[in-house]
KEVOZA-208097 format. One record per residue (C-alpha): residue number from 1; residue in three letters; x, y, z. Coordinates in Angstrom, 3 decimals, padded with zeros to 6 digits, always signed. Example, Ala and Ser with C-alpha at 12.3 -4.5 7.8 and 13.67 -1.06 7.14 Angstrom:
// KEVOZA-208097
n, res, xx, yy, zz
1, Ala, +012.300, -004.500, +007.800 .
2, Ser, +013.670, -001.060, +007.140 .
//
This chain:
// KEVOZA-208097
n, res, xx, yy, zz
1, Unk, +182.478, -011.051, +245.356 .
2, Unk, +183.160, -009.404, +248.408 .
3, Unk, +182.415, -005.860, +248.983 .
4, Unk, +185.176, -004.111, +250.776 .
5, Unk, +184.550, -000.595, +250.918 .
6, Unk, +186.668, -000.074, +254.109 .
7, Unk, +189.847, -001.376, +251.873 .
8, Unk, +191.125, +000.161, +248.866 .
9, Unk, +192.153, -003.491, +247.791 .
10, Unk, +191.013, -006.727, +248.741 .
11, Unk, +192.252, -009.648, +246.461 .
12, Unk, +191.026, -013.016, +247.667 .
13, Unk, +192.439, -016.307, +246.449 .
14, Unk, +193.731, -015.068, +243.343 .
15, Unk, +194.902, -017.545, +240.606 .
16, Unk, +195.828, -016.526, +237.126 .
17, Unk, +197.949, -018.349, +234.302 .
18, Unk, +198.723, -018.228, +230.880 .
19, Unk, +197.745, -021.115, +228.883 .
20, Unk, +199.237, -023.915, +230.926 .
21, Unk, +201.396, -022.017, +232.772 .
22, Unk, +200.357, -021.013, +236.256 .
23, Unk, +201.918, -017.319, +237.122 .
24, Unk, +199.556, -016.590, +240.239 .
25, Unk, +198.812, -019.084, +242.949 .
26, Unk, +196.594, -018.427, +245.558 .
27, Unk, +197.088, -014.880, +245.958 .
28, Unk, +195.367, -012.956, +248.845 .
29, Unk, +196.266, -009.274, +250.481 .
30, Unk, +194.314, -006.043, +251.183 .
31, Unk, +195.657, -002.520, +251.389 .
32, Unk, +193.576, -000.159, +253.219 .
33, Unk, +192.866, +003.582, +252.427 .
34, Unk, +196.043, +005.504, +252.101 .
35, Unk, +198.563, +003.016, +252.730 .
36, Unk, +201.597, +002.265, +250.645 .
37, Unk, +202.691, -001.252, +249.757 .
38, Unk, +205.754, -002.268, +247.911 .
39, Unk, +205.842, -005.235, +245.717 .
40, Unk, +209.156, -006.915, +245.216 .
41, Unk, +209.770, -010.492, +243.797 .
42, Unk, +211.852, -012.320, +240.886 .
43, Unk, +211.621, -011.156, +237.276 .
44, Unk, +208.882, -013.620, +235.834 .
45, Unk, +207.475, -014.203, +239.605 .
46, Unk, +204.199, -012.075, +238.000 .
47, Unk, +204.606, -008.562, +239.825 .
48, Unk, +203.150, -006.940, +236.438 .
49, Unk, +200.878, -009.455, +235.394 .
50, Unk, +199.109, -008.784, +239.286 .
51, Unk, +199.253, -004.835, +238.240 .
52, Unk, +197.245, -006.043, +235.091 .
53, Unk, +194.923, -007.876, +237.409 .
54, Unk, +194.584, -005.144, +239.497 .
55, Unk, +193.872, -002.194, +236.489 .
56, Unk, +191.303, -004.894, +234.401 .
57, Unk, +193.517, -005.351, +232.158 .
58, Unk, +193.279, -009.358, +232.606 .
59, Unk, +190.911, -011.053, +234.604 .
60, Unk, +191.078, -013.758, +237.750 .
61, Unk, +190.788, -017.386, +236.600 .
62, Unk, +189.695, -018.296, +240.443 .
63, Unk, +189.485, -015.740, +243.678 .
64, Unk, +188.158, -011.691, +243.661 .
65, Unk, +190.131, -008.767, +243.333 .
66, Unk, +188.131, -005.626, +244.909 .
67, Unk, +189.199, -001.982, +244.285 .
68, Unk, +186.880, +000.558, +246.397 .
69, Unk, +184.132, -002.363, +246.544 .
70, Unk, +184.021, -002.777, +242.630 .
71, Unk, +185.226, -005.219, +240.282 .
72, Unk, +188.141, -003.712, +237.916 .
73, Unk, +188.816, -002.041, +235.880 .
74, Unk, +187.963, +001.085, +238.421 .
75, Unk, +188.135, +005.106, +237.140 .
76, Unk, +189.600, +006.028, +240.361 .
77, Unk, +192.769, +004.095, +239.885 .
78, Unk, +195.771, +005.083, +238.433 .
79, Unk, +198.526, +003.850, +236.655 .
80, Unk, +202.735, +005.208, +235.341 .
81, Unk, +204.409, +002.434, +233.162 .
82, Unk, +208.385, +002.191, +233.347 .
83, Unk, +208.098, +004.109, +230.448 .
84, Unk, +205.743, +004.871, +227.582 .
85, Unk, +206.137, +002.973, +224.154 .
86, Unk, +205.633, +005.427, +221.377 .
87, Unk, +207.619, +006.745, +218.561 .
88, Unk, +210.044, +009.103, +220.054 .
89, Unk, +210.289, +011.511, +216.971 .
90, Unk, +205.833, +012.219, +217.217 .
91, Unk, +205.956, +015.561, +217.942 .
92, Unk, +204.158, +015.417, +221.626 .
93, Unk, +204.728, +017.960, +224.082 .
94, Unk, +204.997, +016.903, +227.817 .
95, Unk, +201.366, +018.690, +228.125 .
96, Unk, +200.033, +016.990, +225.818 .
97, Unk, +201.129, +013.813, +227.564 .
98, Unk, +199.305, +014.668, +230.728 .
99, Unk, +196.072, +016.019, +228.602 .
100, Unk, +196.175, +013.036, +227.131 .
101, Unk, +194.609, +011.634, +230.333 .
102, Unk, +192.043, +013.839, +230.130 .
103, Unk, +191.120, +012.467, +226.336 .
104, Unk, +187.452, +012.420, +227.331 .
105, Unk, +186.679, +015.258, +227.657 .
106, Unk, +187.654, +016.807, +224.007 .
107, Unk, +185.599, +018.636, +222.555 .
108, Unk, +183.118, +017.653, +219.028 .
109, Unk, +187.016, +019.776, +217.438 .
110, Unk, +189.632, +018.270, +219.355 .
111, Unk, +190.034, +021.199, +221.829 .
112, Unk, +190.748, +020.533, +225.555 .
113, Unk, +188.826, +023.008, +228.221 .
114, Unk, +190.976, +025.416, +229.769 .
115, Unk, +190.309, +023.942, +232.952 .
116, Unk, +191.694, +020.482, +231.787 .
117, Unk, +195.010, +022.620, +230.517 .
118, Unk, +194.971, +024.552, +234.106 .
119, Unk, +194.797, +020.432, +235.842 .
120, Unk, +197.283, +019.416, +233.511 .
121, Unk, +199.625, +022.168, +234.453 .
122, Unk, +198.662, +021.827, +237.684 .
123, Unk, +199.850, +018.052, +237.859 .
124, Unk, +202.999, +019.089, +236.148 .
125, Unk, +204.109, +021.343, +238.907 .
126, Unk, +203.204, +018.756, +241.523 .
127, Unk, +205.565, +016.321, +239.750 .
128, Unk, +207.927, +019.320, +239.361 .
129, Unk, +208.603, +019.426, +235.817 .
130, Unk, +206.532, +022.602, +235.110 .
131, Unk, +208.974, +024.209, +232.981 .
132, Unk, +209.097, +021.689, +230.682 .
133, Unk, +205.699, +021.556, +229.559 .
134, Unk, +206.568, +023.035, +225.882 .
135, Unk, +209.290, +020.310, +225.712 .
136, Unk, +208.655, +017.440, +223.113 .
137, Unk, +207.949, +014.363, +225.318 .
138, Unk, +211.079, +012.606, +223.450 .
139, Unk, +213.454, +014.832, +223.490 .
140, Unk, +213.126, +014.344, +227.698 .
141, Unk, +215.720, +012.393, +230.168 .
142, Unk, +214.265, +009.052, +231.942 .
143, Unk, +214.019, +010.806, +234.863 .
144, Unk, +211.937, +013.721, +233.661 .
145, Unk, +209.807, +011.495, +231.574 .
146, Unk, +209.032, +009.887, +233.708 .
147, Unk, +207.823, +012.443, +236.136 .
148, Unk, +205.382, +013.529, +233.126 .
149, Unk, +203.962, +009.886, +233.414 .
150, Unk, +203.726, +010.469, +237.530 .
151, Unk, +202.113, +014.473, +236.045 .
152, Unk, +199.794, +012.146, +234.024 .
153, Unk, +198.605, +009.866, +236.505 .
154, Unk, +197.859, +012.354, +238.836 .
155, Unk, +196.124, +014.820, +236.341 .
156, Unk, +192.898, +013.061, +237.144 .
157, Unk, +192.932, +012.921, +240.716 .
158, Unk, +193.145, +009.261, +241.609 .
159, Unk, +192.446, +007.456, +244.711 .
160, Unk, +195.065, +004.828, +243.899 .
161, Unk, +198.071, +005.174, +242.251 .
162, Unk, +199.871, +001.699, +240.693 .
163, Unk, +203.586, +002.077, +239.690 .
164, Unk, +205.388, -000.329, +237.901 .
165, Unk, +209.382, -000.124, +238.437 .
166, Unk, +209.364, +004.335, +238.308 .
167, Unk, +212.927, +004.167, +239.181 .
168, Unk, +214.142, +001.606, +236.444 .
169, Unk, +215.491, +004.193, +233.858 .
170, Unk, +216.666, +006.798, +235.812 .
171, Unk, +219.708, +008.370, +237.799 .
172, Unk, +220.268, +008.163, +241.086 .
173, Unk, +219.315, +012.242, +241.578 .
174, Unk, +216.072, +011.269, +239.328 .
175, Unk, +215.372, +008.551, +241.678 .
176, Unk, +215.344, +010.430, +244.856 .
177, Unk, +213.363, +013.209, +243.323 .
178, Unk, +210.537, +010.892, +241.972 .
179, Unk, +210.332, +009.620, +245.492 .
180, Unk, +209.808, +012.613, +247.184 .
181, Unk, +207.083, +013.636, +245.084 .
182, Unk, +205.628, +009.648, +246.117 .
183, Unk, +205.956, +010.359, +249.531 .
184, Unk, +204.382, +013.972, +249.404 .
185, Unk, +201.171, +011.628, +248.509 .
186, Unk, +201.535, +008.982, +251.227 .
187, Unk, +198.586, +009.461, +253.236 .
188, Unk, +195.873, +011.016, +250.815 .
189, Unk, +196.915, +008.308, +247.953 .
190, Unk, +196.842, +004.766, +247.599 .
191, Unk, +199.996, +003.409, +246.342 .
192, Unk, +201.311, +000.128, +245.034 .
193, Unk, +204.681, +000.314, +243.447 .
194, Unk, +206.431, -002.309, +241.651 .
195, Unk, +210.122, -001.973, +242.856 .
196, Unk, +213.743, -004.197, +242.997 .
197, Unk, +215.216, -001.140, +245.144 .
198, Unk, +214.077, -002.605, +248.306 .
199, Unk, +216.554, -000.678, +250.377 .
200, Unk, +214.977, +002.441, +249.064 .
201, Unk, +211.589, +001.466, +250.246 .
202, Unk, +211.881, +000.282, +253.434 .
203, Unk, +211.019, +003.407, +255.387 .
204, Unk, +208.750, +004.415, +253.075 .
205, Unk, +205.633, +001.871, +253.023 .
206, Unk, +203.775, +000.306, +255.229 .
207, Unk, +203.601, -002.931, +253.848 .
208, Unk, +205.554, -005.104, +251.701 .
209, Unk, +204.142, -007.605, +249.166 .
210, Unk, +206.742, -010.266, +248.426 .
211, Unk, +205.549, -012.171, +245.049 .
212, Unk, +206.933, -015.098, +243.686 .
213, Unk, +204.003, -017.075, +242.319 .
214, Unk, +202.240, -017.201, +245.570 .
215, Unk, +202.461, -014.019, +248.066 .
216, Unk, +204.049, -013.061, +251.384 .
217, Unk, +202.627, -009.924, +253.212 .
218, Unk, +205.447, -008.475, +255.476 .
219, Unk, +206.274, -005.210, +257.205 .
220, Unk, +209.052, -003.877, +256.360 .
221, Unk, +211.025, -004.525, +259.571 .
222, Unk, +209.758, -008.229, +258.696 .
223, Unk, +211.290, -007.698, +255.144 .
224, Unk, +214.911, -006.576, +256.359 .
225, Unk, +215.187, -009.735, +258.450 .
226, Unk, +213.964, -011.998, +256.244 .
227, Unk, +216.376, -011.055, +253.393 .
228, Unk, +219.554, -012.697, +255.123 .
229, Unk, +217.527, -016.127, +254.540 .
230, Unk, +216.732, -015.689, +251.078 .
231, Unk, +214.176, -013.153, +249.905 .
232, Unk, +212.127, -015.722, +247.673 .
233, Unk, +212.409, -018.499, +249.278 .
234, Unk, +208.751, -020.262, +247.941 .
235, Unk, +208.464, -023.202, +250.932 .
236, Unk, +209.475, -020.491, +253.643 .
237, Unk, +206.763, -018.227, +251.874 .
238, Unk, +204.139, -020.474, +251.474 .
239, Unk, +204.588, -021.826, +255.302 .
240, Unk, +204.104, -018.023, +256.107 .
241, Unk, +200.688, -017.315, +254.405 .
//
C-alpha cells in the first residue's frame, strides 16, 4: 500500500461487493489534513458501505484505502451513526454515552477516572448539550441525541471525524445547530459526512464526493452546476474520473 502521510485519506482503486453484487467500482479520492468533504449519492449507491471501508469495518476486495499512512481500522478516526440502536428504556445517561467512548480505560471495578468524566463533560459542552448530561439518553429529542453522539465522537480527540446522515432525524433548528458545532471544527478536524442536504453543504466543504457505484470528486461550485444535468448521472461520471 501506499503511504500517504501528507493525506488524511488516500483510497486507491477501491472495489468492494457483496457476494455477486458489485457496490464499489473503482473508487479513488484523497482528502488532505483538515479538509471537509461531503458525500452525496443514491440510496443503495454504497455511501455507508465506503464509511465501513473507511472505519475497518469491511475490507477492500481490490485497491488501498490509507488513513494517516495506516491501513484501517485507525484509533484516530472517528465515527456518529444516524442514530444509535439500543433499547430506549436502558437506563443510560447522556454521560454515560460519551464515557462510553472512553470504555478502555475502566478501571479492574468499573469506575471511569475523573479526568475521563472532566473530557466527557468537556465534549458535551462543545456539542452544547451540557445540561443534559443527567438526562437518560432515551428520553432525548433526535436533535439532542444526536449531538451526544457528535459529544461522543469527539470525547477522544479525533483527527477525523466520519458522519453518516447527522441531520436525518432532526428539525430544521436541530439541523442548523449540529452544523455549527461541524463547522467550529473545520480546519483542526477531518471530516467526511454522509449527507442528501446538498444545499446545506455547499458552502461548507471543500470537496464533494459524488458516489454512485463509481466516484466523482467535485468542488462544490462544480456540484451546483452539475445538478441541472442530473446529479448521478453514471456515463457523465465515469467520463469525468
Amino acid at each position: 500500500m501506499r503511504q500517504s502521510v501528507n493525506k488524511a485519506i488516500d483510497v486507491s482503486n477501491l472495489w468492494f461487493g457483496y457476494d455477486a453484487e458489485s457496490v464499489l467500482h473503482d473508487v479513488t479520492f484523497q482528502v488532505e489534513q483538515g479538509q471537509f468533504l461531503g458525500i452525496i449519492g443514491p440510496n443503495g449507491g454504497g455511501k455507508s458501505t465506503l464509511l465501513k471501508l473507511l472505519l475497518g469495518l469491511l475490507q477492500p476486495q481490490q485497491g488501498s484505502i490509507s488513513i494517516r499512512g495506516k491501513s484501517p481500522p485507525v484509533p484516530e478516526v472517528a465515527y456518529v451513526p444516524q442514530t444509535l440502536s439500543f433499547d430506549r428504556q436502558f437506563p443510560i445517561t447522556a454521560l454515560e454515552v460519551v464515557l462510553g467512548a472512553q470504555s478502555r480505560h475502566l478501571s479492574f471495578l468499573g469506575r471511569y477516572r475523573s479526568e475521563d468524566v472532566d473530557c466527557a463533560r468537556y465534549a458535551l459542552e462543545q456539542a452544547g448539550v451540557l445540561e443534559y448530561e443527567s438526562h437518560l439518553f432515551g428520553t432525548l429529542s433526535g436533535g439532542i441525541s444526536q449531538r451526544v453522539l457528535i459529544a461522543r465522537a469527539l470525547v477522544s480527540n479525533p483527527s477525523i471525524l466520519l458522519l453518516d446522515e447527522p441531520t436525518s432525524c432532526t428539525d430544521q433548528e436541530a439541523e442548523s445547530q449540529l452544523f455549527e458545532i461541524i463547522e467550529t471544527l473545520k480546519g483542526s478536524t477531518t471530516i467526511v459526512m454522509v449527507t442528501h442536504h446538498i444545499e446545506v453543504i455547499a458552502p461548507l466543504v471543500e470537496k464533494v464526493l459524488c458516489i454512485h457505484k463509481t466516484a466523482l470528486v467535485m468542488d462544490p461550485k462544480e456540484m451546483c452546476e452539475h445538478l441541472s444535468f442530473g446529479l448521478y448521472h453514471i456515463p457523465e461520471m465515469k467520463e469525468r474520473r
